[in-house]
TORMARVO-537567 format. One line per field, with one value per atom (N, C-alpha, C): residue in three letters; z, x, y; atom name. Coordinates in steps of 0.02 Angstrom, whole numbers. Atoms other than C-alpha are relative to their C-alpha. Example, Ala and Ser with C-alpha at 12.3 -4.5 7.8 and 13.67 -1.06 7.14 Angstrom:
res <- c(ALA:ALA:ALA:SER:SER:SER)
z <- c(0:390:0:-3:357:37)
x <- c(45:615:45:-42:684:-39)
y <- c(-59:-225:60:-59:-53:55)
atom <- c(N:CA:C:N:CA:C)
END
This chain:
res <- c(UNK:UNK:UNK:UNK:UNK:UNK:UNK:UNK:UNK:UNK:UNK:UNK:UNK:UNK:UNK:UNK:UNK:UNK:UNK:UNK:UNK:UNK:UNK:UNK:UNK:UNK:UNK:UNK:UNK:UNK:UNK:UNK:UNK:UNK:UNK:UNK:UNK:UNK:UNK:UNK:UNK:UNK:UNK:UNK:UNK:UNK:UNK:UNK:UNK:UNK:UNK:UNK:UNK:UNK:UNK:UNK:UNK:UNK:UNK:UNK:UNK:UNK:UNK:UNK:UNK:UNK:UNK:UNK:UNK:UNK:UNK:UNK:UNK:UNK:UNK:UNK:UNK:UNK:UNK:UNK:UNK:UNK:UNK:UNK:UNK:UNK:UNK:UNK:UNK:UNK:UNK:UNK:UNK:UNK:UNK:UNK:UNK:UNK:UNK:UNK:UNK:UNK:UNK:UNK:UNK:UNK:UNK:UNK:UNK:UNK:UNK:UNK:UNK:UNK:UNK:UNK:UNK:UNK:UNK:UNK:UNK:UNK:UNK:UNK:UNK:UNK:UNK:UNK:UNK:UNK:UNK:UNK:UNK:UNK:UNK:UNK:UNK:UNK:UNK:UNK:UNK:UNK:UNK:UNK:UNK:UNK:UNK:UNK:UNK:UNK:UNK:UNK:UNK:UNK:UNK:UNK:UNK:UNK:UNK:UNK:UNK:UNK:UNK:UNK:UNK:UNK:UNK:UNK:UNK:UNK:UNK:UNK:UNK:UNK:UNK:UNK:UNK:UNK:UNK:UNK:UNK:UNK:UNK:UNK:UNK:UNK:UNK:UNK:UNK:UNK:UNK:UNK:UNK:UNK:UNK:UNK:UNK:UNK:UNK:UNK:UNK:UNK:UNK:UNK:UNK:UNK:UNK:UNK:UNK:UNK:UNK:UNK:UNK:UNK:UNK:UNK:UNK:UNK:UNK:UNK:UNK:UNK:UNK:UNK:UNK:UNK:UNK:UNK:UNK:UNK:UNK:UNK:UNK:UNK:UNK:UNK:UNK:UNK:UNK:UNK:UNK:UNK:UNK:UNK:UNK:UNK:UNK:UNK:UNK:UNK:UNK:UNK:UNK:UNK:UNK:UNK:UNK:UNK:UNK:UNK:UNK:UNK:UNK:UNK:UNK:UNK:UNK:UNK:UNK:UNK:UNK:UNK:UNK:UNK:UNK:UNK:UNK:UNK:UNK:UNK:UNK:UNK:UNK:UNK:UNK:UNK:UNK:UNK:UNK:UNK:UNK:UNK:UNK:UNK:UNK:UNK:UNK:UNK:UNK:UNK:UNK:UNK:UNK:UNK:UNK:UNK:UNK:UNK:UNK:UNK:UNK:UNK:UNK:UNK:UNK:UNK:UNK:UNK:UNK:UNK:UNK:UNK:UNK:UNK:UNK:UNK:UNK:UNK:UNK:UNK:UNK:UNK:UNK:UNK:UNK:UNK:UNK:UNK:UNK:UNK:UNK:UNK:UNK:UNK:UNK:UNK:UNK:UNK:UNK:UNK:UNK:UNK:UNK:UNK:UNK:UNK:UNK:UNK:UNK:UNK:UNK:UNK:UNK:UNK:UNK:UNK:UNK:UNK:UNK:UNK:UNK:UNK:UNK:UNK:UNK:UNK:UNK:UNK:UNK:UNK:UNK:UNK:UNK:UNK:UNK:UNK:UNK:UNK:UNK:UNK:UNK:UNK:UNK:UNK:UNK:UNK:UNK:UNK:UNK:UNK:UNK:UNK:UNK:UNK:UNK:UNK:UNK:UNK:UNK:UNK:UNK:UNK:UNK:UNK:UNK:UNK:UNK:UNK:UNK:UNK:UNK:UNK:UNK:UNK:UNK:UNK:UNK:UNK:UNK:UNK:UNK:UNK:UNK:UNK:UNK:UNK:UNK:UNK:UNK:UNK:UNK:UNK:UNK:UNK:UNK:UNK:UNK:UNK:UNK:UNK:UNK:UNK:UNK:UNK:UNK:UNK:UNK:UNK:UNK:UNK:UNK:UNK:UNK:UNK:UNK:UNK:UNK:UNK:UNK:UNK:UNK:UNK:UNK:UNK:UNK:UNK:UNK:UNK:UNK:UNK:UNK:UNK:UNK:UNK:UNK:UNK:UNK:UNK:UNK:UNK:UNK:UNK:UNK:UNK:UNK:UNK:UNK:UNK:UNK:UNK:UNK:UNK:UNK:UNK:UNK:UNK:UNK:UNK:UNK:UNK:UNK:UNK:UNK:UNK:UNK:UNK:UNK:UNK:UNK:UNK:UNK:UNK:UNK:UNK:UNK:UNK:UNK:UNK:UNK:UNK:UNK:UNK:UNK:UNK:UNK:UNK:UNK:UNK:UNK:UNK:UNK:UNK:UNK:UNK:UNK:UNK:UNK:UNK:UNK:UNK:UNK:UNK:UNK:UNK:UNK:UNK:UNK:UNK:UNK:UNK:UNK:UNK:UNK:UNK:UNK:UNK:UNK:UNK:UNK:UNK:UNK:UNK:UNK:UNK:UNK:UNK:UNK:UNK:UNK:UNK:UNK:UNK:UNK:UNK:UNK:UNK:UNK:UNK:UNK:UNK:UNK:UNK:UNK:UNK:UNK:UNK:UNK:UNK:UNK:UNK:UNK:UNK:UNK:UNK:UNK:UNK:UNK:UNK:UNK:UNK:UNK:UNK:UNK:UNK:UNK:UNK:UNK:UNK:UNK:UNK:UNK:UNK:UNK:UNK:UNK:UNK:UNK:UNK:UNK:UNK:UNK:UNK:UNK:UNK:UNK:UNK:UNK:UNK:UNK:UNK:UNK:UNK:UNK:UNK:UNK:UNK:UNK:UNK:UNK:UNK:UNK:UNK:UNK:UNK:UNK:UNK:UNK:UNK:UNK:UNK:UNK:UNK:UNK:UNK:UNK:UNK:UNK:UNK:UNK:UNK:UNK:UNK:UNK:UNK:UNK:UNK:UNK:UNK:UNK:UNK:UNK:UNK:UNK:UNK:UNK:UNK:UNK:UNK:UNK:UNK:UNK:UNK:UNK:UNK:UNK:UNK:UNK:UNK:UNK:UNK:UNK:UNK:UNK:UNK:UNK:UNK:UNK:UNK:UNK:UNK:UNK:UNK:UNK:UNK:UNK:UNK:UNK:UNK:UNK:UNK:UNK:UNK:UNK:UNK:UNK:UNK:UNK:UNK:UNK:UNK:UNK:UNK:UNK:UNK:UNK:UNK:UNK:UNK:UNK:UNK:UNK:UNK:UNK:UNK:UNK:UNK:UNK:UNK:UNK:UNK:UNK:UNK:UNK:UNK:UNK:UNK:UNK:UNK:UNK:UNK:UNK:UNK:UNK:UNK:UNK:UNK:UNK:UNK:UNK:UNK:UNK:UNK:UNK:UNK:UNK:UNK:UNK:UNK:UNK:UNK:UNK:UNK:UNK:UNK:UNK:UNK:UNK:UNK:UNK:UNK:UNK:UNK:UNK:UNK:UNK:UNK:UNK:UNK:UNK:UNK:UNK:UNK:UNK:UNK:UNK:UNK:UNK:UNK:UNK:UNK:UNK:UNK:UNK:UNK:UNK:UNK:UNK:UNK:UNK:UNK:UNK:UNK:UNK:UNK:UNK:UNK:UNK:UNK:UNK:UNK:UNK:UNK:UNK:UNK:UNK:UNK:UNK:UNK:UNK:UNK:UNK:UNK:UNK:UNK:UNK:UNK:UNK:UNK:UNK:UNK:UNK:UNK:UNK:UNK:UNK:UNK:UNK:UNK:UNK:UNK:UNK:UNK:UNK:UNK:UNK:UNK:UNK:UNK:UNK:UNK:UNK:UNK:UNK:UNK:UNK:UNK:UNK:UNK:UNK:UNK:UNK:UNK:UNK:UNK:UNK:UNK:UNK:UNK:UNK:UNK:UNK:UNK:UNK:UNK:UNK:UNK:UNK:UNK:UNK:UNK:UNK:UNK:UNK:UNK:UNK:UNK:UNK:UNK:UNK)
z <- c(4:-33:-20:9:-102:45:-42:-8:-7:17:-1:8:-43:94:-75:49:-87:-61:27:-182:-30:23:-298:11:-5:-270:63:-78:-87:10:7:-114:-26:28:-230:37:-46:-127:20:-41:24:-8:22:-58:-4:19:-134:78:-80:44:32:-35:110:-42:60:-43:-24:4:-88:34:-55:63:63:-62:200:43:-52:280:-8:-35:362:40:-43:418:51:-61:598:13:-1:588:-69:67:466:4:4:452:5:-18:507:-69:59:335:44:-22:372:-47:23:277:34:-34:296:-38:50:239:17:-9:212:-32:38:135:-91:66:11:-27:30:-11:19:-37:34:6:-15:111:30:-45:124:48:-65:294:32:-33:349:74:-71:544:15:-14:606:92:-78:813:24:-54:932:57:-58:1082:47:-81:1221:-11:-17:1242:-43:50:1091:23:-18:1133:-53:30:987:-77:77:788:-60:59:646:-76:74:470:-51:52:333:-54:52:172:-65:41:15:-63:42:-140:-81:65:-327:-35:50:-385:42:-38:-244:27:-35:-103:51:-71:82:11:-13:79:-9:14:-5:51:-57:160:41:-49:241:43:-40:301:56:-53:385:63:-73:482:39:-29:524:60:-32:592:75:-52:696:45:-53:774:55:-29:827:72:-60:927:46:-54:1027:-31:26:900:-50:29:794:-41:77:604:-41:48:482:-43:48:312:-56:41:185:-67:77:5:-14:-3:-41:-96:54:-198:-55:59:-359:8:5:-291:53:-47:-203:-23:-11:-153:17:-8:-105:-55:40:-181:-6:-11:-235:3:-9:-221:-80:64:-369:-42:28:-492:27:-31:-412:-50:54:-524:14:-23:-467:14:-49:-352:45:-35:-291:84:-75:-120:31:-38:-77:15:-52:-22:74:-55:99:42:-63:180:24:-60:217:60:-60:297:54:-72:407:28:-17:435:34:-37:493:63:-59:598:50:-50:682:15:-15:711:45:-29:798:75:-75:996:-9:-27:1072:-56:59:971:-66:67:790:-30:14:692:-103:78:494:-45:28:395:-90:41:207:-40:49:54:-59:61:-103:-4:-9:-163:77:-57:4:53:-61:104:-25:2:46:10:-22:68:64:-91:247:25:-27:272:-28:20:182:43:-42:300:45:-63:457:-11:-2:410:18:2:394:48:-58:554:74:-62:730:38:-37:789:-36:17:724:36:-72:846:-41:34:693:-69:68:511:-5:12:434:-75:102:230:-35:25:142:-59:45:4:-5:-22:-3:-75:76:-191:-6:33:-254:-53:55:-383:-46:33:-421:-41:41:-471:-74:60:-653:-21:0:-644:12:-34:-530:-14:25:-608:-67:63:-775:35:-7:-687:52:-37:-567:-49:48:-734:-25:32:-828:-40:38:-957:15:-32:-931:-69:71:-1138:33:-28:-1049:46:-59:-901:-20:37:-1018:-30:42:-1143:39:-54:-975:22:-26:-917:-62:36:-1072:-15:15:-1094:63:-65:-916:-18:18:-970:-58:42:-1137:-24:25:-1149:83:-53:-970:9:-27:-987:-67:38:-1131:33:-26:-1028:70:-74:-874:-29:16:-972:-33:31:-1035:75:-48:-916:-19:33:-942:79:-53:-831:27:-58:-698:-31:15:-781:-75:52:-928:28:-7:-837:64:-37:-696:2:5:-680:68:-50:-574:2:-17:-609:25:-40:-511:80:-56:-374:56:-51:-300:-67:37:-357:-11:41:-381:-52:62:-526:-9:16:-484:50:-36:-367:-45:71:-530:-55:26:-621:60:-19:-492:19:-1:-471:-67:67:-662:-19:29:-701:30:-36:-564:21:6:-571:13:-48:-425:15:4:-470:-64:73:-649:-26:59:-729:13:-27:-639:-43:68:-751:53:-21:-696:-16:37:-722:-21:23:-803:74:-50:-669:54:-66:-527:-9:-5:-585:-13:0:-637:57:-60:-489:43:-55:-396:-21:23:-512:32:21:-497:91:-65:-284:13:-21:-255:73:-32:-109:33:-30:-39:53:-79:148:27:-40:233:73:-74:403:43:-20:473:68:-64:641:70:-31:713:-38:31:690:-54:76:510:-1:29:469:-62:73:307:1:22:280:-59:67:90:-18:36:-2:-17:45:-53:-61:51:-198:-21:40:-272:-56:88:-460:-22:27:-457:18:-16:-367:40:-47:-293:62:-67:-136:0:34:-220:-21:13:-272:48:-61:-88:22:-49:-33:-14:-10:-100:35:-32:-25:71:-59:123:34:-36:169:-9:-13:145:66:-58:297:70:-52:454:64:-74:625:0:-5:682:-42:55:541:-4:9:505:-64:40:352:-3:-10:329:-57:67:162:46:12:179:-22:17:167:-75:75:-20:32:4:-27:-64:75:-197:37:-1:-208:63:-48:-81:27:-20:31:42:-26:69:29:14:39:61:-71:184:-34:-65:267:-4:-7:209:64:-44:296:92:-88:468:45:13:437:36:-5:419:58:-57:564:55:-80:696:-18:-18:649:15:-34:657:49:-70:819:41:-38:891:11:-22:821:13:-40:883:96:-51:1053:20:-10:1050:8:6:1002:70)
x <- c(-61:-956:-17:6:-954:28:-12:-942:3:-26:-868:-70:43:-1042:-52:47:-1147:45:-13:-1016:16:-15:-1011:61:-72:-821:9:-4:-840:-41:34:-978:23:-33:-889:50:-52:-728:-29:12:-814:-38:47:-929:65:-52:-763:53:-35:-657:-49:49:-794:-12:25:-850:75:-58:-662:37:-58:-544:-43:39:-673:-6:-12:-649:-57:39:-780:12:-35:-737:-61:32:-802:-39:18:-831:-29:-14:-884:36:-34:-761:-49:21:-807:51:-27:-776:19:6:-722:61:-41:-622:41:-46:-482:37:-69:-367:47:-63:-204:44:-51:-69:-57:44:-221:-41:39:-308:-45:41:-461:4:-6:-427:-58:40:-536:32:-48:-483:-67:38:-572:44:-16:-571:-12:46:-575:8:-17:-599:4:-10:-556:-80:65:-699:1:-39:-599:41:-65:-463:48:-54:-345:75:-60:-186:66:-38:-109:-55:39:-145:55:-55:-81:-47:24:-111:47:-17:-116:-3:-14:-38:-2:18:-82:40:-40:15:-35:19:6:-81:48:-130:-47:58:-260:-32:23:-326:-37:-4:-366:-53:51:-524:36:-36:-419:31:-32:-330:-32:35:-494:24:-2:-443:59:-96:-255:-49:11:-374:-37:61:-512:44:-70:-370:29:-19:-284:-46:35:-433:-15:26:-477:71:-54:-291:-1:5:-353:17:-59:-253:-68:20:-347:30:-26:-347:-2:43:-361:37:-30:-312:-23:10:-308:-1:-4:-347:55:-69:-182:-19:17:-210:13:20:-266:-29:16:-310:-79:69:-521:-10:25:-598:2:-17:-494:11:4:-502:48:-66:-316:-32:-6:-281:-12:9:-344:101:-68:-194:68:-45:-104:23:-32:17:27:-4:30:66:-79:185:-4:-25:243:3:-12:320:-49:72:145:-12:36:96:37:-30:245:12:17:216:-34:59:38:5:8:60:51:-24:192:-54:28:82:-59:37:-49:49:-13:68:12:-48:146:-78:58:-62:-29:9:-83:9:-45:-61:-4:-5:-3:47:-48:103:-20:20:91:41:-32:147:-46:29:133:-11:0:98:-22:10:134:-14:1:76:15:-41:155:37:-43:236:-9:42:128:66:-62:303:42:-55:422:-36:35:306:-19:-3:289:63:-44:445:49:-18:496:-49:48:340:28:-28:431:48:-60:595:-27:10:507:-51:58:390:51:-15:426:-31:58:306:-34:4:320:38:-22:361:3:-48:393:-52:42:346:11:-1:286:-29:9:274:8:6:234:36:-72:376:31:-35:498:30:-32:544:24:-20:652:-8:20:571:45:-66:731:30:-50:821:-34:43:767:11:-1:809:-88:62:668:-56:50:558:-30:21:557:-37:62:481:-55:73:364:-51:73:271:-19:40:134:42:-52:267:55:-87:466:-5:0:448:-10:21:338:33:-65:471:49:-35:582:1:8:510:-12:28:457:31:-50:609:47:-27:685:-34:27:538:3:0:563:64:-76:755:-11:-24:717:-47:35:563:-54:48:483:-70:66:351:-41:36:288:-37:13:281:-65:29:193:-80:54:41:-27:39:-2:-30:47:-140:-4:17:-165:-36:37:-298:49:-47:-191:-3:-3:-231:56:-37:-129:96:-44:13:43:-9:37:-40:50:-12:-35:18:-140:-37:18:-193:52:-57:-52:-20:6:-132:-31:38:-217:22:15:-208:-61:71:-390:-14:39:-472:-50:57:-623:13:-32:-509:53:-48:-389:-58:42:-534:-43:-2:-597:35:-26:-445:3:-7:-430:-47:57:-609:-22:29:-647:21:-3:-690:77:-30:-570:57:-50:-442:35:-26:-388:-26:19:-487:-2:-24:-425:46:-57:-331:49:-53:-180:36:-48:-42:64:-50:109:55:-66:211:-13:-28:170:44:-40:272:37:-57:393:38:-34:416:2:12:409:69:-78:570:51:-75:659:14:-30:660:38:-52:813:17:-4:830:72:-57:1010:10:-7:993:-73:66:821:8:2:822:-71:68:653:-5:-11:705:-36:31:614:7:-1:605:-21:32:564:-16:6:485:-25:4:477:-36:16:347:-20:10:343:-35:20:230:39:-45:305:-22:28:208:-25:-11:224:-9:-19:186:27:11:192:68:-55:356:30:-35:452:42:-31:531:78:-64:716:2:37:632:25:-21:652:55:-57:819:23:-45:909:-2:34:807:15:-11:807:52:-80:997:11:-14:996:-35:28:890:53:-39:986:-58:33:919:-22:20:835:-55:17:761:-18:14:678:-27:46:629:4:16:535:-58:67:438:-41:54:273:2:6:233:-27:13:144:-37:25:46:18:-19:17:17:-13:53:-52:35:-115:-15:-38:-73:-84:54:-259:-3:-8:-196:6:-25:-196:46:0:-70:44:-42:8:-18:30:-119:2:-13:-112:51:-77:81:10:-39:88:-59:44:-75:37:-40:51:76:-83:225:-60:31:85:-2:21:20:68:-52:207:52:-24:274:-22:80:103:41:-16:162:68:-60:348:-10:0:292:-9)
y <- c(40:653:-72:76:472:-25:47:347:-77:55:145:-23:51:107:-16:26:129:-22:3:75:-69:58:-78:-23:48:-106:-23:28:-124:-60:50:-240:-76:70:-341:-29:13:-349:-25:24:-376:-101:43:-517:-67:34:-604:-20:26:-610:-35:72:-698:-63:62:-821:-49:33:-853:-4:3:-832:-21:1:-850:43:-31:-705:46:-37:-615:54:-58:-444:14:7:-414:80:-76:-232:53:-57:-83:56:-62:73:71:-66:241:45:-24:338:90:-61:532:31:-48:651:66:-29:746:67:-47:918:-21:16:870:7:-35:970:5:-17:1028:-53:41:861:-18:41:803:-78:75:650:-56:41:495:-56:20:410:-53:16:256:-43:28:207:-72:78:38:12:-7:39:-54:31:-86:4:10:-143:54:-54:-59:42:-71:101:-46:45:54:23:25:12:53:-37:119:15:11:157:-15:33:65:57:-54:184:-75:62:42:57:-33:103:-22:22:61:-16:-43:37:31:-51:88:-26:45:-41:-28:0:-27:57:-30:80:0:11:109:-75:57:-17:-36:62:-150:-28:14:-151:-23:21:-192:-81:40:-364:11:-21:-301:30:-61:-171:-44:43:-276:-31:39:-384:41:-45:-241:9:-17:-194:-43:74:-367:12:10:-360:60:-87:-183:54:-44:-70:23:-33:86:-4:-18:61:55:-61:191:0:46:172:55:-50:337:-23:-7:328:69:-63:435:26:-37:555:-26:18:504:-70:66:335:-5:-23:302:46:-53:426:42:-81:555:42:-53:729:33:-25:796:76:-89:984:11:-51:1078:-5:-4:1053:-49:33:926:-49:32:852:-83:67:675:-23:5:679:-50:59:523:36:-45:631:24:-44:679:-72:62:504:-11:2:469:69:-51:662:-4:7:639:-53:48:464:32:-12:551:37:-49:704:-44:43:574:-32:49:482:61:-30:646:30:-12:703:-48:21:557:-19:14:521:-60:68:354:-15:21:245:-20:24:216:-55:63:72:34:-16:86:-63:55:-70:7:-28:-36:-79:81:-192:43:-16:-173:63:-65:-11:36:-36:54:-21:26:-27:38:-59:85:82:-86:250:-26:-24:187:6:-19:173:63:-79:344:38:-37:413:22:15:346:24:-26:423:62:-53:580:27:-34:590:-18:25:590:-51:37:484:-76:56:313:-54:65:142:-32:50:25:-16:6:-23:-63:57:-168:-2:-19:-192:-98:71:-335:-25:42:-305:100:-65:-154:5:-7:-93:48:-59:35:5:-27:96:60:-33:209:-55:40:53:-32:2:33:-83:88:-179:19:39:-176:43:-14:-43:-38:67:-159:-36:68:-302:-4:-41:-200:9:-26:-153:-39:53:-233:-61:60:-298:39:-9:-284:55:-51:-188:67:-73:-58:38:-18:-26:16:-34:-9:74:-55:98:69:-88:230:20:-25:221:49:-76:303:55:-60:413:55:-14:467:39:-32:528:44:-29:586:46:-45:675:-12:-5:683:46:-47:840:-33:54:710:-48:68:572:23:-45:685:-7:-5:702:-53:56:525:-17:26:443:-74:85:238:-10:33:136:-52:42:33:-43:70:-139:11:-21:-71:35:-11:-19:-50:58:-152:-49:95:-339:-13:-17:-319:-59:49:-494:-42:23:-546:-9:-36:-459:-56:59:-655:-49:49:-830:-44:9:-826:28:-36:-810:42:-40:-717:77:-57:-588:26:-17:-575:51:-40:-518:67:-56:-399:57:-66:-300:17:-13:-315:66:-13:-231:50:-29:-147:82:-69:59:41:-34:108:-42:49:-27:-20:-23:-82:47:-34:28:108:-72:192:4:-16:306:65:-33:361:44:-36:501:-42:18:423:38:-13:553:-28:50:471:-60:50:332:18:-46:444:33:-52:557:-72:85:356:-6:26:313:49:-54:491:-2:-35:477:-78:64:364:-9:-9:288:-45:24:266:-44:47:213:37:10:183:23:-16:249:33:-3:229:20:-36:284:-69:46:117:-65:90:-96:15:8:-140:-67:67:-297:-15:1:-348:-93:80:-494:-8:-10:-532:-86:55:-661:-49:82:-828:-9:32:-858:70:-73:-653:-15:17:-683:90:-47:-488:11:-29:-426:-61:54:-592:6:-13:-599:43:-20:-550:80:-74:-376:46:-43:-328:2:18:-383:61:-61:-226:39:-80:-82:-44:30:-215:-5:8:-226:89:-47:-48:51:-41:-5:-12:17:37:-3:42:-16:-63:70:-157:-22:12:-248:-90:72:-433:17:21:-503:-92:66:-650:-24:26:-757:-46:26:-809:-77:71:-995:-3:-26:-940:70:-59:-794:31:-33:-687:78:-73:-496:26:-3:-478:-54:61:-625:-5:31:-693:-56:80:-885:2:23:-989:-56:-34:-1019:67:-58:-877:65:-52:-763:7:4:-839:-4:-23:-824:66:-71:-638:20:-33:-626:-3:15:-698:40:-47:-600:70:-64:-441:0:-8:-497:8:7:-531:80:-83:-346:24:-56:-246:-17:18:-334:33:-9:-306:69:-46:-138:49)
atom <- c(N:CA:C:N:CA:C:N:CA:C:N:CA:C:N:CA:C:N:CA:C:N:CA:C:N:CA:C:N:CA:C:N:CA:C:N:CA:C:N:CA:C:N:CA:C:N:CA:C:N:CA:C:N:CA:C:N:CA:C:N:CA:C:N:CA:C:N:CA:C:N:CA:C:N:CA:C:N:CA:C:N:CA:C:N:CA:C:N:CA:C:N:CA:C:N:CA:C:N:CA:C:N:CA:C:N:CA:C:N:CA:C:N:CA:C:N:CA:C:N:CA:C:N:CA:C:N:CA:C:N:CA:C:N:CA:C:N:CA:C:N:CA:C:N:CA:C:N:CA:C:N:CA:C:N:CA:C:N:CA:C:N:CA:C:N:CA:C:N:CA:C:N:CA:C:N:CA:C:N:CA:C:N:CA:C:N:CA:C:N:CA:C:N:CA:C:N:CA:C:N:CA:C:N:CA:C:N:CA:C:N:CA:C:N:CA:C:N:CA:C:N:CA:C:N:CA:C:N:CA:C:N:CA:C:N:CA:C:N:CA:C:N:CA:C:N:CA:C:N:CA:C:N:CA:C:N:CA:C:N:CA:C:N:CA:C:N:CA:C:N:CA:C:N:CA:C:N:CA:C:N:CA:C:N:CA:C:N:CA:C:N:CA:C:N:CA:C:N:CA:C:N:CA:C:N:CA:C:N:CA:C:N:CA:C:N:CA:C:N:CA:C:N:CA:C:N:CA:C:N:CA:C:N:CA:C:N:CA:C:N:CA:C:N:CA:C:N:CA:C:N:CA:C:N:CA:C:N:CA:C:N:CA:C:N:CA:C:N:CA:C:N:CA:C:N:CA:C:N:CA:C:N:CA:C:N:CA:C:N:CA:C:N:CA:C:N:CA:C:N:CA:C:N:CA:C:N:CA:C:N:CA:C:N:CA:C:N:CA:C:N:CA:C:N:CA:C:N:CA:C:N:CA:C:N:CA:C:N:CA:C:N:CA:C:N:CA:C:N:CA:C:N:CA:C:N:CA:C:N:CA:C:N:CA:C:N:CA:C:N:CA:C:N:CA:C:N:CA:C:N:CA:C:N:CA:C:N:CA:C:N:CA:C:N:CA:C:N:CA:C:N:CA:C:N:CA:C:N:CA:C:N:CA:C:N:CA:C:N:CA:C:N:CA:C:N:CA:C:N:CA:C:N:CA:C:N:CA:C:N:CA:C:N:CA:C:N:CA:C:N:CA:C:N:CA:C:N:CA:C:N:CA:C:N:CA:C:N:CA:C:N:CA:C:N:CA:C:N:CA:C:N:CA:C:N:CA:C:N:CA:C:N:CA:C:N:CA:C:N:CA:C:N:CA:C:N:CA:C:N:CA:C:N:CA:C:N:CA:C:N:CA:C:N:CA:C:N:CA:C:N:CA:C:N:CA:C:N:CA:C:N:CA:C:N:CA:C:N:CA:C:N:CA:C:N:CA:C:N:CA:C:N:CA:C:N:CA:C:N:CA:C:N:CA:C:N:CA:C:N:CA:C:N:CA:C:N:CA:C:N:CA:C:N:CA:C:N:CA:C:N:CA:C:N:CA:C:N:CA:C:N:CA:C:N:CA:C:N:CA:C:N:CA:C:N:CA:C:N:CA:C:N:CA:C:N:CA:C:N:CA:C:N:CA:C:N:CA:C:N:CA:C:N:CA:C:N:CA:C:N:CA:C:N:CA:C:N:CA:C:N:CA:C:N:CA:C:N:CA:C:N:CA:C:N:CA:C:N:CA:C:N:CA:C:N:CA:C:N:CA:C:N:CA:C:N:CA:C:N:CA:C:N:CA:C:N:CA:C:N:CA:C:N:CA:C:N:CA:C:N:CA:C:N:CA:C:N:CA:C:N:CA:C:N:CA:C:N:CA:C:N:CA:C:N:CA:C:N:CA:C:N:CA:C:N:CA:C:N:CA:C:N:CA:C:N:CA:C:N:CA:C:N:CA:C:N:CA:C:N:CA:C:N:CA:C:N:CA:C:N:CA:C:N:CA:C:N:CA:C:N:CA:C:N:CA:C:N:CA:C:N:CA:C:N:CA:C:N:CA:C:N:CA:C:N:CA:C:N:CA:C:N:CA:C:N:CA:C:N:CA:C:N:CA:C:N:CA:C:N:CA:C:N:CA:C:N:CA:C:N:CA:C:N:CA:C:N:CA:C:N:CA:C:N:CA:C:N:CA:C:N:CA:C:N:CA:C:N:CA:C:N:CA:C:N:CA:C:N:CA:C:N:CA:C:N:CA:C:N:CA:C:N:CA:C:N:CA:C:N:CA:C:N:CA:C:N:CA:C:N:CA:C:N:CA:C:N:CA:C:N:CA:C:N:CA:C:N:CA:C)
END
């Protein structure tokens, strides 16, 4: 099995959160794999000192993967709470099912199927697209105590699929190929930096170029239907069955704070949202970061 521990992108990451953000992660992840509705799943752990208090499953979205999440978990663990943080199919190092046609609806089953496998309470904490597949997870498990997403997109609504993609042209042009010739469109593949602005993804320059460049990040080649079967699941009314907090970047070059409000007034229950002092698409900046560390610490608590 490969693994993050010999892998240049973990290296680099890790190297870059320390050199440019300062952050020093306190722990290393316990890597382990998983079956899960036919996939081999890679699943890394983060533990807590003492008897954890619960587990938060960090979710990823279209233009990363579970490591990328390393500082959120690192984080969690630090407050008593079990991380673990899946590379969801086609993205890392997990292994899809033989023939698996790159179905959007297979990310938000497993993370339920993880949450409803889990004892104690869970808490889901989704960043980018990764906030609406937690909270489509949490509709669909029993066993979720409250989500938290760092921007909430309906990717049904074709406004906001235009300016989710690399260029607004290309959002266009997929959205009619998506209507007018879809088992066309199913079989094109493009590397992520070609289909989203994944130098959006920080307002550093040398973290712009590593998601740009990097194997298991821009330069992953994608199915065209996952963004397809992403557009075709519309989502009417959110009902996550638990709190929602919605903490979104201030300083988003990629999806702006305005992105979320729709999908956001459409969730029923109890619900906060709240912008970031700046923060880009992966909200490192200070003080954005020590922003969204204290609404975490306050909903983990409430929780």
């Amino acid at each position: 099995m490969r693994s993050y521990k010999t892998s240049h992108s973990w290296t680099r990451y890790r190297d870059l959160l320390q050199g440019r953000f300062g952050i020093s992660l306190t722990r290393e992840p316990l890597e382990t794999w998983r079956m899960i509705r036919g996939h081999n799943i890679h699943v890394d752990h983060w533990y807590p000192e003492g008897p954890a208090k619960g587990t938060m499953i960090l979710v990823h979205g279209g233009g990363g993967n579970g490591r990328v999440l390393a500082p959120l978990a690192d984080f969690a663990a630090g407050l008593g709470w079990t991380a673990i943080a899946p590379d969801l199919p086609g993205y890392g190092l997990s292994e899809p099912t033989p023939g698996f046609r790159w179905d959007y609806d297979e990310w938000p089953a497993i993370v339920a199927q993880l949450a409803d496998e889990t004892e104690g309470p869970v808490v889901l904490l989704g960043g980018s697209v990764g906030g609406m597949t937690a909270a489509l997870a949490a509709q669909a498990s029993h066993n979720v105590s409250g989500v938290i997403a760092t921007t909430l997109l309906d990717m049904g609504d074709p406004g906001i699929f235009r300016r989710a993609a690399r260029w607004r042209w290309l959002g266009a042009v997929s959205l009619i190929g998506f209507r007018l010739m879809p088992a066309l469109i199913d079989r094109i593949s493009l590397p992520l930096w070609m289909v989203a602005p994944m130098g959006a993804m920080s307002s550093d320059a040398d973290m712009r170029d590593y998601f740009r460049k990097d194997a298991l990040l821009g330069r992953l080649w994608v199915s065209s239907r996952l963004f397809r079967t992403m557009h075709a699941r519309k989502v009417a009314t959110l009902a996550p069955g638990c709190p929602l907090l919605l903490v979104h970047p201030g300083a988003d070059a990629w999806t702006q704070p305005e992105l979320s409000r729709p999908a956001f007034a459409r969730v029923s229950g109890p619900k906060q949202f709240v912008v970031l002092t700046n923060g880009s698409h992966l909200p490192l900046e200070q003080p954005a970061r020590d922003e969204l560390h204290d609404h975490i610490r306050r909903f983990l608590a409430a929780v």
